[in-house]
MIDOSE-1310 file (N, C-alpha, C; in nm, 2 decimals, decimal comma, always signed):
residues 221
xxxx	+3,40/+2,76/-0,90/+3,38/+2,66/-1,01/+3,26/+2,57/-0,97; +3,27/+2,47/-0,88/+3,13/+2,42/-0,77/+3,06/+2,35/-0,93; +2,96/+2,36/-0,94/+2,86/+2,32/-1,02/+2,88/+2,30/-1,17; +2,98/+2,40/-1,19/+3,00/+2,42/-1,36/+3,02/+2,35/-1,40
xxxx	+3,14/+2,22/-1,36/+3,18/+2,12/-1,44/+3,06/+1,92/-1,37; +2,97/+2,00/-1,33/+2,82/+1,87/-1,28/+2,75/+1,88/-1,42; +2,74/+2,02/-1,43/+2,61/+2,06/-1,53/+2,57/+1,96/-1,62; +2,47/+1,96/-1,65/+2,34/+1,88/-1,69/+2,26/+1,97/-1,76
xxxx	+2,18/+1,95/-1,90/+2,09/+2,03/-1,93/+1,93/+1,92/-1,99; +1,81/+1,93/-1,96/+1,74/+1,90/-1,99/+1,62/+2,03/-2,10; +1,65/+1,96/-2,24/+1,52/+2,05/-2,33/+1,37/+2,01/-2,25; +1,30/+2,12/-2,24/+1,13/+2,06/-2,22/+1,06/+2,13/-2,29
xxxx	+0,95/+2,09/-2,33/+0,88/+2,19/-2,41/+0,77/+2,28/-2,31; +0,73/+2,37/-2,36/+0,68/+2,50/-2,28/+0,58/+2,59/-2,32; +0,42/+2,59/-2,29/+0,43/+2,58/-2,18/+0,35/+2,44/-2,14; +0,39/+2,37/-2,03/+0,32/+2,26/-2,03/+0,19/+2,24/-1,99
xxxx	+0,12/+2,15/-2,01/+0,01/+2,13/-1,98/-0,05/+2,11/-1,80; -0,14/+2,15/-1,72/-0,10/+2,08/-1,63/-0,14/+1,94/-1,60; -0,20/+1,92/-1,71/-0,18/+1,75/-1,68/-0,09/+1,63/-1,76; +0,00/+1,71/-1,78/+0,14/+1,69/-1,81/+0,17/+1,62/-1,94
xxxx	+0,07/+1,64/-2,02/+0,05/+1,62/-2,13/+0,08/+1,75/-2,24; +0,17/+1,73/-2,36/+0,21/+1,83/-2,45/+0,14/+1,76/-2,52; +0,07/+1,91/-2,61/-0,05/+1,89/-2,75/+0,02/+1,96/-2,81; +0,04/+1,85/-2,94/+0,08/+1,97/-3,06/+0,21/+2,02/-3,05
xxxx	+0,24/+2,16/-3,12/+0,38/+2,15/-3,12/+0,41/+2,28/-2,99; +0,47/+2,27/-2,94/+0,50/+2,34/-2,81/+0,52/+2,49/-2,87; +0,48/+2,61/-2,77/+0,58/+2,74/-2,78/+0,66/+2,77/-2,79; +0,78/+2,68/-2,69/+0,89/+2,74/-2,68/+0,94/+2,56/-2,61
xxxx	+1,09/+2,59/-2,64/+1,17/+2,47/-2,55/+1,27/+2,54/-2,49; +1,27/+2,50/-2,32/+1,34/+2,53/-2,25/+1,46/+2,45/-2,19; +1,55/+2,51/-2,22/+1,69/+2,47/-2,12/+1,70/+2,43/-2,01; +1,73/+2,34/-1,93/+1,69/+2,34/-1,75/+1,78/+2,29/-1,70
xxxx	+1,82/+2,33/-1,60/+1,94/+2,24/-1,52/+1,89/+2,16/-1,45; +1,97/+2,07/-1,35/+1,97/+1,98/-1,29/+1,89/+1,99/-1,16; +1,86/+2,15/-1,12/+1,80/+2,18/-1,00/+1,68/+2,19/-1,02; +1,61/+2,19/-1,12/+1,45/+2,20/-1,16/+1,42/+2,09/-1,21
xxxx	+1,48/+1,96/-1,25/+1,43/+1,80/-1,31/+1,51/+1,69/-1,25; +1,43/+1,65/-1,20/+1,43/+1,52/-1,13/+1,38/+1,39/-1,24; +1,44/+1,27/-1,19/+1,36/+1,17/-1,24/+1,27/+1,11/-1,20; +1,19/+1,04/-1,24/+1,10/+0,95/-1,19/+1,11/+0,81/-1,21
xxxx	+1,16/+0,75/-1,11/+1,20/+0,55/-1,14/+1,05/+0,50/-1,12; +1,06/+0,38/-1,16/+0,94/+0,25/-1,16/+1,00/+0,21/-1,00; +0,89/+0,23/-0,92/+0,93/+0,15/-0,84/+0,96/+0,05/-0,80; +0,91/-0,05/-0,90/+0,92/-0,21/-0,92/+1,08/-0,24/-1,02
xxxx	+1,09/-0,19/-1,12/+1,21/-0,25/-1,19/+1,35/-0,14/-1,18; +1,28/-0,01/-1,14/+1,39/+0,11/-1,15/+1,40/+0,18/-1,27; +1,37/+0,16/-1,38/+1,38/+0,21/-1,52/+1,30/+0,37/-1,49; +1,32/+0,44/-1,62/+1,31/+0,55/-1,59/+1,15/+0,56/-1,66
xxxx	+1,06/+0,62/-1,56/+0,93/+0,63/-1,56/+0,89/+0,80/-1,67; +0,95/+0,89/-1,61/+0,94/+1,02/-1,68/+1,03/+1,12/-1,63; +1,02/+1,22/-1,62/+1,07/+1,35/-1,55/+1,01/+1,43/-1,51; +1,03/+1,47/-1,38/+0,94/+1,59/-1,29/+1,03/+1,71/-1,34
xxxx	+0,94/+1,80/-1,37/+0,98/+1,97/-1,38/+0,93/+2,05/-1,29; +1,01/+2,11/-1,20/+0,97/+2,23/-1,11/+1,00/+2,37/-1,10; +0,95/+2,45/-1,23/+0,99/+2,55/-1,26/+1,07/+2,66/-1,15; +1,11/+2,65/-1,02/+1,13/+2,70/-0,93/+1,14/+2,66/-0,84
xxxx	+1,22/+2,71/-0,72/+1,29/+2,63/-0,59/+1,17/+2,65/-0,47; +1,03/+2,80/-0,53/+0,98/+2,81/-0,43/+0,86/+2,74/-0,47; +0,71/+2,76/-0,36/+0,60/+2,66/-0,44/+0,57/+2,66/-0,55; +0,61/+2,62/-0,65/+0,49/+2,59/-0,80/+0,43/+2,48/-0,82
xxxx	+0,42/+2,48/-0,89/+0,35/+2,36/-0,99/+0,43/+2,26/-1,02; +0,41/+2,13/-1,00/+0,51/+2,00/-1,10/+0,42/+1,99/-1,23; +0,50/+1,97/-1,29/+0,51/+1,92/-1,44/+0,53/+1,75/-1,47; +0,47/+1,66/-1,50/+0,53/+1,54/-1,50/+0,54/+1,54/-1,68
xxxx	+0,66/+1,47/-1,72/+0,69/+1,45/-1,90/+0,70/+1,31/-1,87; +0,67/+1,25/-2,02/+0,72/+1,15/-1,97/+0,85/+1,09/-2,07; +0,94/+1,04/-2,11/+1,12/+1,00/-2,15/+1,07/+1,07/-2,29; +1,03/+1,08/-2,39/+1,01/+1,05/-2,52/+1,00/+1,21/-2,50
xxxx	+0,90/+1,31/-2,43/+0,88/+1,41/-2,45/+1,03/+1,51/-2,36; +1,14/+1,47/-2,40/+1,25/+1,56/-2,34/+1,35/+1,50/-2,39; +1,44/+1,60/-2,36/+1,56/+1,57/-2,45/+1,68/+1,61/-2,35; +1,70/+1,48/-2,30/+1,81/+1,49/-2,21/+1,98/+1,45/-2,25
xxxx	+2,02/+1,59/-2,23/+2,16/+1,56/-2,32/+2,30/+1,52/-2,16; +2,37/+1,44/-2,19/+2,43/+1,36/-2,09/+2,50/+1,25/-2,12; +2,63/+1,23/-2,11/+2,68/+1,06/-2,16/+2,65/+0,99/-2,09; +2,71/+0,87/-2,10/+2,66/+0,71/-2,05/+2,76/+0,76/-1,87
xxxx	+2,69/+0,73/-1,76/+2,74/+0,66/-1,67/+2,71/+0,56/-1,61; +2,82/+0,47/-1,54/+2,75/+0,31/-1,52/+2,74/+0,32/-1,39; +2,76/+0,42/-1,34/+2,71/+0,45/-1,18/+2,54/+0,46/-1,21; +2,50/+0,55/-1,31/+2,37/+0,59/-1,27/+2,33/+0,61/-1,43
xxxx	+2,30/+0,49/-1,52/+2,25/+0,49/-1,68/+2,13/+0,61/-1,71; +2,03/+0,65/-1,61/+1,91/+0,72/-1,59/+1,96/+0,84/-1,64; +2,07/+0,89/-1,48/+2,05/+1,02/-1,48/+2,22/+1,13/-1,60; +2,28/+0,94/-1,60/+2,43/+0,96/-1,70/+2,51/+1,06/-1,60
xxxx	+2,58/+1,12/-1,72/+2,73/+1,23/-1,66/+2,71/+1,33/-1,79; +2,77/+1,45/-1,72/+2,78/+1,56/-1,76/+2,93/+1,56/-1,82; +2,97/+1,61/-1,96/+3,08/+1,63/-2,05/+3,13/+1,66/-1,95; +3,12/+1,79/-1,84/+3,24/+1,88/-1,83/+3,25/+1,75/-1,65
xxxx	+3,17/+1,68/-1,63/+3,18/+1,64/-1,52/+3,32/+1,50/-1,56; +3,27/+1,46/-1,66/+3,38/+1,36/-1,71/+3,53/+1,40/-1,76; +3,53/+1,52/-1,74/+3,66/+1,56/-1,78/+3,72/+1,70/-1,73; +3,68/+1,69/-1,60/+3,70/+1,78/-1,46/+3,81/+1,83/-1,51
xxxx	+3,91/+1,70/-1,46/+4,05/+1,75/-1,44/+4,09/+1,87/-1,57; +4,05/+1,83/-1,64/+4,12/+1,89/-1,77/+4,08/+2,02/-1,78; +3,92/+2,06/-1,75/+3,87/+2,16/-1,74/+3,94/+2,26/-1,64; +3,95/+2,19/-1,56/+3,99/+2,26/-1,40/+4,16/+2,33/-1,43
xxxx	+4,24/+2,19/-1,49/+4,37/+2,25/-1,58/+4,40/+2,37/-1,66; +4,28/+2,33/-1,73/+4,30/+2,42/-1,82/+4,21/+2,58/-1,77; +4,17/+2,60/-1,67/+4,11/+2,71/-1,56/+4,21/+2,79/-1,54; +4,25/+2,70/-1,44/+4,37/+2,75/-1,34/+4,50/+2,78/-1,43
xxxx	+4,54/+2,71/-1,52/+4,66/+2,76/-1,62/+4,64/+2,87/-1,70; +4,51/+2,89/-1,71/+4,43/+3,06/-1,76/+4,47/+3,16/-1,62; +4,41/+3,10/-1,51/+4,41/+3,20/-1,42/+4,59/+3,24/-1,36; +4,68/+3,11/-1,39/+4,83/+3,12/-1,37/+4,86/+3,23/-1,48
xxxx	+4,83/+3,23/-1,57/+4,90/+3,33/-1,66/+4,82/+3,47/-1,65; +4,70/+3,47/-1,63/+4,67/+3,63/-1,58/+4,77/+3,66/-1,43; +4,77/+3,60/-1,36/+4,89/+3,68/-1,20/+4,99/+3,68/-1,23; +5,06/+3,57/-1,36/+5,17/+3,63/-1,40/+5,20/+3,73/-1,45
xxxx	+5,12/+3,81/-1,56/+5,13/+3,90/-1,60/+5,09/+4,03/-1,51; +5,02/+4,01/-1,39/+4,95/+4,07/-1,31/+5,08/+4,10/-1,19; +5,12/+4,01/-1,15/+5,26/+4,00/-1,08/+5,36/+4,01/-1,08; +5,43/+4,16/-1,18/+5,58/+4,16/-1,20/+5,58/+4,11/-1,33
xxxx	+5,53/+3,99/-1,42/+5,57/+3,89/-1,51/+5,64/+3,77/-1,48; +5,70/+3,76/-1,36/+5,83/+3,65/-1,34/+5,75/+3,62/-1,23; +5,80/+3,44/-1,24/+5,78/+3,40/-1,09/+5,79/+3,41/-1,00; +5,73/+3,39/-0,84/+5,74/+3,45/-0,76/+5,92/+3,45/-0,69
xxxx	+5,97/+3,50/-0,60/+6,10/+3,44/-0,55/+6,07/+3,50/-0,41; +6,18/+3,47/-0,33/+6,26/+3,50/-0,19/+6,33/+3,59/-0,19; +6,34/+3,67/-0,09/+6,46/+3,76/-0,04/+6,48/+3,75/+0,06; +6,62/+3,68/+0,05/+6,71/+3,64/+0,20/+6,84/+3,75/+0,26
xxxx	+6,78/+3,75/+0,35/+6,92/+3,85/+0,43/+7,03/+3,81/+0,49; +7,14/+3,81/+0,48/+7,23/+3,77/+0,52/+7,27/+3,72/+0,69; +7,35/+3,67/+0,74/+7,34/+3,60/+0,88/+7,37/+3,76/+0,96; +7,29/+3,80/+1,06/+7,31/+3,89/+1,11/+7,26/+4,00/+1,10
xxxx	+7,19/+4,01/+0,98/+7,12/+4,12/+0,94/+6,97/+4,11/+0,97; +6,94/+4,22/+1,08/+6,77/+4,22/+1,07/+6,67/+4,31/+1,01; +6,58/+4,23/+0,95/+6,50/+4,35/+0,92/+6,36/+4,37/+0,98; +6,35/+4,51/+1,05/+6,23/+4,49/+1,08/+6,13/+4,50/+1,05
xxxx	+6,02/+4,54/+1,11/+5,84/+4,51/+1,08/+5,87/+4,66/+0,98; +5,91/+4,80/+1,02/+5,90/+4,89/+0,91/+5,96/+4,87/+0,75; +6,12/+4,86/+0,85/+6,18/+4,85/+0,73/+6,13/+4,72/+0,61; +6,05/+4,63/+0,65/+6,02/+4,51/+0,55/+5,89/+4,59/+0,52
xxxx	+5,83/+4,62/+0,57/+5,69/+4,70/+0,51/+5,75/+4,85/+0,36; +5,85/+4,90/+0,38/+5,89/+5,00/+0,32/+5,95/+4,94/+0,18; +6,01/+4,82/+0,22/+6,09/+4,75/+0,12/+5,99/+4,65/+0,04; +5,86/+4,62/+0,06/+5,77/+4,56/+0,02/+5,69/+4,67/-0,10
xxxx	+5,68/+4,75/-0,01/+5,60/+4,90/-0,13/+5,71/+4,96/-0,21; +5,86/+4,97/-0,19/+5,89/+4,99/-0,28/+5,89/+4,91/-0,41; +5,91/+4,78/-0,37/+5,94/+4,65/-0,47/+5,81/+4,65/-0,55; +5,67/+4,65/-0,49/+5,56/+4,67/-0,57/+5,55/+4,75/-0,68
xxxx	+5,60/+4,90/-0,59/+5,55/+5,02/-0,68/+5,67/+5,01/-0,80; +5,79/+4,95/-0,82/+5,88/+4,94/-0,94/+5,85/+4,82/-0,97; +5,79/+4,70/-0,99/+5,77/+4,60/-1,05/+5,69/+4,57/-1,06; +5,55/+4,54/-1,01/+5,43/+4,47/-1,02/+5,36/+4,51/-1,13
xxxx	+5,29/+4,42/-1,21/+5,24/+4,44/-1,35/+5,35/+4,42/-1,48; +5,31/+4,38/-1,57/+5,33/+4,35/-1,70/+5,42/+4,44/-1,73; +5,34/+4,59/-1,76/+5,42/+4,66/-1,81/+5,53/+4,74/-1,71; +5,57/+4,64/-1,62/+5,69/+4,69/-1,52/+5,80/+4,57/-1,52
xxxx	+5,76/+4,50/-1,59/+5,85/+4,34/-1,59/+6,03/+4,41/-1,65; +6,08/+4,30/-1,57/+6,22/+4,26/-1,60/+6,33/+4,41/-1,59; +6,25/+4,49/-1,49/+6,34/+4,62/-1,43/+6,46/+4,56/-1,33; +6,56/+4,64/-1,33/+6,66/+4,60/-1,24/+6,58/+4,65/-1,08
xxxx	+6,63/+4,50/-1,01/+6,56/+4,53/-0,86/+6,72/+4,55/-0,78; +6,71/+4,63/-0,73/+6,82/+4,70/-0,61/+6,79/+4,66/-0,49; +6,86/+4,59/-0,42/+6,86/+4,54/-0,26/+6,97/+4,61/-0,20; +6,92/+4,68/-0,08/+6,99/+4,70/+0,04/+7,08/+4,61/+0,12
xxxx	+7,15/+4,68/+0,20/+7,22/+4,54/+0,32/+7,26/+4,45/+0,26; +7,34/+4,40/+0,18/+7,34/+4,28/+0,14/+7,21/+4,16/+0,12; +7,10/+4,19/+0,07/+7,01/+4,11/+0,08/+6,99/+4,07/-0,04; +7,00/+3,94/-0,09/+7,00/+3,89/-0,21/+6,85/+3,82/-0,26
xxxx	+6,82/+3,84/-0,40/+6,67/+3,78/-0,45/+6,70/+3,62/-0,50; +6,61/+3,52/-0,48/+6,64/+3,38/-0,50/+6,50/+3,38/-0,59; +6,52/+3,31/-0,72/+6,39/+3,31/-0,81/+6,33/+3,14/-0,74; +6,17/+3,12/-0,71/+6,14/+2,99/-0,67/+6,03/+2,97/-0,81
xxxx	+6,00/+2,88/-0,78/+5,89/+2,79/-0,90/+5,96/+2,78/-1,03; +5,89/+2,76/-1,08/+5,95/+2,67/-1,26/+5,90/+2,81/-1,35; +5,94/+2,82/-1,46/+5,88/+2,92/-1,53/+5,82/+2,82/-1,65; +5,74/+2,99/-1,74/+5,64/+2,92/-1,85/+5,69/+2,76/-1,91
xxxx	+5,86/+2,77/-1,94/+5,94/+2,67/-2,04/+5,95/+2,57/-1,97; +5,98/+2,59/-1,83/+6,01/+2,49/-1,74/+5,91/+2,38/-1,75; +5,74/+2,45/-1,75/+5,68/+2,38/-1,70/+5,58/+2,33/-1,80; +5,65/+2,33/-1,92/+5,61/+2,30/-2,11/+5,46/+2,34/-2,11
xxxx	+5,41/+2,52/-2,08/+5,32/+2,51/-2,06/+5,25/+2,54/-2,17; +5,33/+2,55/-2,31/+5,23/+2,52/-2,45/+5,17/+2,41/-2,49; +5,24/+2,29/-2,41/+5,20/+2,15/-2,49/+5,07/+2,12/-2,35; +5,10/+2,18/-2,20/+4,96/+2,17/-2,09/+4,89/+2,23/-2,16
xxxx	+4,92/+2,34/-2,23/+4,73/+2,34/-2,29/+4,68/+2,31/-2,40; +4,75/+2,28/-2,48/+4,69/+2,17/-2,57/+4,68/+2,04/-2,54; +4,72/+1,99/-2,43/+4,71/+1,87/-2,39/+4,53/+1,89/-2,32; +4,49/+2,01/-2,29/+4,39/+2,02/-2,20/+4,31/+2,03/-2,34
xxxx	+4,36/+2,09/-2,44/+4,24/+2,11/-2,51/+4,23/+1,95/-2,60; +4,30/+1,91/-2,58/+4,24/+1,76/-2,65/+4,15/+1,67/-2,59; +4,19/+1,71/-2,43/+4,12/+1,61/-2,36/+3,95/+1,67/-2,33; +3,91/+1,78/-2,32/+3,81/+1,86/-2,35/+3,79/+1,86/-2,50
xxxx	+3,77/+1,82/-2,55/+3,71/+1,80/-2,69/+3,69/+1,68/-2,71; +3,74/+1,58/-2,64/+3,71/+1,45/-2,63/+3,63/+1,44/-2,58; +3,58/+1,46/-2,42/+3,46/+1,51/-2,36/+3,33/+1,54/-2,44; +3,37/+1,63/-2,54/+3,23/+1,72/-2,58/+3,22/+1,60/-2,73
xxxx	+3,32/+1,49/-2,77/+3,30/+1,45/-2,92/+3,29/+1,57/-3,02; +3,39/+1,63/-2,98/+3,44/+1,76/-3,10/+3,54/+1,68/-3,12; +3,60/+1,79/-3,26/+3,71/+1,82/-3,32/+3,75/+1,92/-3,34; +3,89/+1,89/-3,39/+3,95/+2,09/-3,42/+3,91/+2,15/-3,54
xxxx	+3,83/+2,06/-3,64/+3,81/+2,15/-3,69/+3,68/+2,24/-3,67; +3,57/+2,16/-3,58/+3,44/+2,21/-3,57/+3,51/+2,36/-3,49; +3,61/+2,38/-3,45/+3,64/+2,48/-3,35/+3,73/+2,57/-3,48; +3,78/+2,51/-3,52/+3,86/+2,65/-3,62/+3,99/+2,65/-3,58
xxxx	+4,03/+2,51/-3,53/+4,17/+2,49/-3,47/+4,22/+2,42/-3,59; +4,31/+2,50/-3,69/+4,36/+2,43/-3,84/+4,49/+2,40/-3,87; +4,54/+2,46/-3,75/+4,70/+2,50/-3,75/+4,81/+2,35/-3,84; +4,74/+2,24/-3,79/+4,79/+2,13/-3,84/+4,73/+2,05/-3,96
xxxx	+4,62/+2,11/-3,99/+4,49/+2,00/-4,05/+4,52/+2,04/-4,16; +4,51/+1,99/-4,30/+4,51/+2,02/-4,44/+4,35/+1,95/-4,48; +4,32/+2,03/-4,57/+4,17/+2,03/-4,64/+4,11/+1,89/-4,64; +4,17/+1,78/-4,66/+4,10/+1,68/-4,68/+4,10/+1,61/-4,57
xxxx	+4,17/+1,68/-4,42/+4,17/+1,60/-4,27/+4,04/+1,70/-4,20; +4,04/+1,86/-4,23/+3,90/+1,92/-4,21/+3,78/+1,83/-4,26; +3,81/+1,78/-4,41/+3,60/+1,75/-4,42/+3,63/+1,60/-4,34; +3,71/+1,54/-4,35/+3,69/+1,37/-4,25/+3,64/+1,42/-4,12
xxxx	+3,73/+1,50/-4,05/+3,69/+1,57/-3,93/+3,52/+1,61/-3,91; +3,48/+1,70/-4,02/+3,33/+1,75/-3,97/+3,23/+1,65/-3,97; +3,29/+1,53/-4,11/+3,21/+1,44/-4,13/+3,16/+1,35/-4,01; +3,30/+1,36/-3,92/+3,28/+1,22/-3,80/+3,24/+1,31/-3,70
xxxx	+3,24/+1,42/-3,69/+3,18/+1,51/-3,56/+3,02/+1,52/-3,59; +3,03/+1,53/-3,71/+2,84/+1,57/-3,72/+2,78/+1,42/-3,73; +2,86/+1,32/-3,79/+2,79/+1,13/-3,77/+2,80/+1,14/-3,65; +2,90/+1,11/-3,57/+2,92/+1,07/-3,40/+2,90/+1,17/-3,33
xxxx	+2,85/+1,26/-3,31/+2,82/+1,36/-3,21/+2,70/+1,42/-3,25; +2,68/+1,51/-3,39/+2,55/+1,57/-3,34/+2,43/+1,45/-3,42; +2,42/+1,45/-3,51/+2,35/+1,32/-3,51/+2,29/+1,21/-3,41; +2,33/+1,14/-3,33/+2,33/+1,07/-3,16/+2,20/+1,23/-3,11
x	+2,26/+1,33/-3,14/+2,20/+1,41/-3,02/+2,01/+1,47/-3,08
């Protein structure tokens, strides 16, 4: 994940001048991340002077723009007003929730279907390094995957299966991801309806919705 939820994008126009001056209306505008533009403070007050562009990590050329000529998309941070915060960086957790609750329900279905559990053997009974290796590949090869879920599992020796962790209901995991998806849309100043998420909305809560997503969000931008 690392970077994904830092990200930062700066528009520049292209190609630039090298005296860092844009004439007229540019060729092209480029996307850039955080690793190619730097800012430039005043050294005297700290306010933001322009932005360096370095098309590349190896020697090139700098670019100097100066505020007016780029379009730096970013919310307000009061750590750092300049360089701001990144949507996905302001709402990590939620992103990262809502990741990992993607990636929980692929191993679920990937693993049997059901949550993981224990197999305890009774006092006295050992099992050893083969016999648990034999009894490991059988249990795989009749259960693992989706379309092997909820077969009767057969234990030897007296050895009984104990189910551990919470399942899907346990752990109310319809309302965790709509919980994630609200709080990521808040982040971005979306709505559900800009997404096609209608399930609840009736026609006259859709146009309020687009109306305040396209005033408060793309408009600002």
């Amino acid at each position: 994940l690392g970077d994904v939820y830092k990200r930062q994008v700066w528009i520049v126009p292209f190609p630039p001048n090298p005296n860092g001056v844009v004439q007229g209306i540019p060729a092209a505008l480029y996307v850039v991340g955080r690793n190619v533009v730097s800012p430039v403070r005043n050294k005297q007050t700290g306010q933001l002077d322009g932005w360096m562009y370095k098309p590349s990590d190896k020697d090139s050329d700098q670019f100097f723009f100066s505020p007016d000529e780029v379009v730096h998309l970013a919310t307000w941070n009061p750590d750092d007003p300049i360089l701001g915060q990144a949507p996905l960086e302001a709402g990590n957790i939620a992103v990262k929730t809502e990741y990992k609750s993607s990636k929980f329900n692929e191993k679920f279905f990937d693993n049997a279907a059901v949550p993981a559990g224990v197999i305890m053997a009774p006092q006295g009974v050992s099992m050893g390094g083969k016999a648990m290796q034999r009894m490991r590949e059988q249990i795989s090869a009749r259960h693992d995957g989706y379309n092997r879920a909820f077969r009767m599992l057969y234990l030897e020796k007296g050895l009984k299966y104990e189910q551990m962790g919470m399942s899907h209901r346990d752990m109310d995991f319809k309302n965790l991801k709509y919980m994630s998806r609200e709080v990521i849309m808040q982040c971005f100043g979306t709505v559900k309806a800009a997404l096609s998420v209608t399930e609840d909305l009736n026609y006259a809560i859709v146009e309020a919705q687009l109306r305040h997503w396209w005033e408060s969000t793309l408009l600002p931008i």
